[in-house]
C-alpha positions as protocol buffer text, in pm:
chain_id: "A"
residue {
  index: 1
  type: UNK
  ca { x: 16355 y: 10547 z: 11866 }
}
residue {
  index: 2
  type: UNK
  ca { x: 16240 y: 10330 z: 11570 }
}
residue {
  index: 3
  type: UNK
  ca { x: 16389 y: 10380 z: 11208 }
}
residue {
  index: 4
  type: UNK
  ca { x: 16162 y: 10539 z: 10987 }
}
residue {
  index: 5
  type: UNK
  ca { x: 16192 y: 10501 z: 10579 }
}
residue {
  index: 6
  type: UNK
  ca { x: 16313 y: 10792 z: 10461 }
}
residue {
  index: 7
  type: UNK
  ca { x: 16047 y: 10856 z: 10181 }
}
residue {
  index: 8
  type: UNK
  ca { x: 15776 y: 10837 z: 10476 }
}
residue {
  index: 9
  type: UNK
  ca { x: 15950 y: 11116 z: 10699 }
}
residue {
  index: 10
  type: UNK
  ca { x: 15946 y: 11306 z: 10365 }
}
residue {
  index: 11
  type: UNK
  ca { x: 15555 y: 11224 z: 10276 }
}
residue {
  index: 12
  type: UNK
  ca { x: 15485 y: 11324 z: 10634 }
}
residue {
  index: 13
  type: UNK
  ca { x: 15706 y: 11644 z: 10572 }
}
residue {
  index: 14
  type: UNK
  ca { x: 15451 y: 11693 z: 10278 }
}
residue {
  index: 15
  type: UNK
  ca { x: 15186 y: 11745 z: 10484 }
}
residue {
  index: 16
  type: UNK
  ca { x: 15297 y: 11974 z: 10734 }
}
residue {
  index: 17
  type: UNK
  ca { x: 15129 y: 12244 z: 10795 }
}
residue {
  index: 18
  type: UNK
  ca { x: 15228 y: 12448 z: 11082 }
}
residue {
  index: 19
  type: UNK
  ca { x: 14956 y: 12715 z: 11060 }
}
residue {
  index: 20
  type: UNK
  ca { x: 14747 y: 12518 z: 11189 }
}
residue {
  index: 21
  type: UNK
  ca { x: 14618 y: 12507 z: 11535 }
}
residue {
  index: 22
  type: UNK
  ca { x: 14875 y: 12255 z: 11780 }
}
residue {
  index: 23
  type: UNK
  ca { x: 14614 y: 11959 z: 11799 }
}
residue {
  index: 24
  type: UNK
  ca { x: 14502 y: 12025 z: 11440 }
}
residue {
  index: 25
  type: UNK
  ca { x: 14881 y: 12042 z: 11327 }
}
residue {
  index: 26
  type: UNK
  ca { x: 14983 y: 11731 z: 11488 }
}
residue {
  index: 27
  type: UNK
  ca { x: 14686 y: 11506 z: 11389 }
}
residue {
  index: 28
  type: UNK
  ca { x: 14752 y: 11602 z: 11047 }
}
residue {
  index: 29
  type: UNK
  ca { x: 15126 y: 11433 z: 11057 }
}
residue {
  index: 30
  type: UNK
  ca { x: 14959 y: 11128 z: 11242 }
}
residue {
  index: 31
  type: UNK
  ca { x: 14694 y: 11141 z: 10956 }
}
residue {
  index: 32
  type: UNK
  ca { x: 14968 y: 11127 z: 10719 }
}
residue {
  index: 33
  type: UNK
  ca { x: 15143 y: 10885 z: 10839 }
}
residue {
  index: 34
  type: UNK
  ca { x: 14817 y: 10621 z: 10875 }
}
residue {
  index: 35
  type: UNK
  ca { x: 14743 y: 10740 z: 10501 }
}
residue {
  index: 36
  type: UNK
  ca { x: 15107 y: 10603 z: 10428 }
}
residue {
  index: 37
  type: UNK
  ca { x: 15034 y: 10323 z: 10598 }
}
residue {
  index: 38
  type: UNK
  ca { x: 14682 y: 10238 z: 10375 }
}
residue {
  index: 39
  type: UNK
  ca { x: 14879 y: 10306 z: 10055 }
}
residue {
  index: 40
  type: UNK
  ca { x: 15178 y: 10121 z: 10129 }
}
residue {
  index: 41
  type: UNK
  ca { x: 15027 y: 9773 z: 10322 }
}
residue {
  index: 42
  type: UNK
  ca { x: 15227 y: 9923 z: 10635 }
}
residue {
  index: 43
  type: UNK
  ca { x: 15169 y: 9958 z: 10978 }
}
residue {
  index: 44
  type: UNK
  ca { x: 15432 y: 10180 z: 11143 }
}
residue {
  index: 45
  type: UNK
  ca { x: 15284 y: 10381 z: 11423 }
}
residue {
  index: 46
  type: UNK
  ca { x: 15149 y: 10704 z: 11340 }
}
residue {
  index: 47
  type: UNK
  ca { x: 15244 y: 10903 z: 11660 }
}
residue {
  index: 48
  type: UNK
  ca { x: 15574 y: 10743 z: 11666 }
}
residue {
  index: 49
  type: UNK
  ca { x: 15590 y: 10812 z: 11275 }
}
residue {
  index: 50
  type: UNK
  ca { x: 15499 y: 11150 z: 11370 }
}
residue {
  index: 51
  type: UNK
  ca { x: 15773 y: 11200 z: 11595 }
}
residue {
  index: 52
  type: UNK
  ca { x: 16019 y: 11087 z: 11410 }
}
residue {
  index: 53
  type: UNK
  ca { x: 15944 y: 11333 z: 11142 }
}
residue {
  index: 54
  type: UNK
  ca { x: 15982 y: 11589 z: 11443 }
}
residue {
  index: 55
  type: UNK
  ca { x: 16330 y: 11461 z: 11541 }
}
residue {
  index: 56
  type: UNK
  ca { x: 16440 y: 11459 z: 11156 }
}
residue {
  index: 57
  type: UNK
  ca { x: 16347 y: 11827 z: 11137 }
}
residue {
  index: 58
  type: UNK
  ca { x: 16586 y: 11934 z: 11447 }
}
């Protein structure tokens, strides 16, 4: 799997918020991810982005 930045697995950590539904849940760490990405001039895949964050948390 891609390397990640760590401060992006952490902004992504930010916003997660497991009470919500599955689908809702995970669309919010893409969503967080492609906001990184708008702020920063990046353009690291969200779901992969997303997953990483997943891994990192196991």
């Amino acid at each position: 799997m891609k390397k990640f930045p760590a401060d992006l697995i952490a902004y992504i950590a930010a916003h997660d918020f497991d009470d919500l539904p599955d689908g809702a849940w995970f669309a919010t760490l893409e969503a967080a991810a492609a906001n990184w990405n708008e702020q920063n001039g990046t353009d690291y895949d969200e779901n992969d982005a997303a997953h990483a964050y997943l891994e990192s948390t196991r």
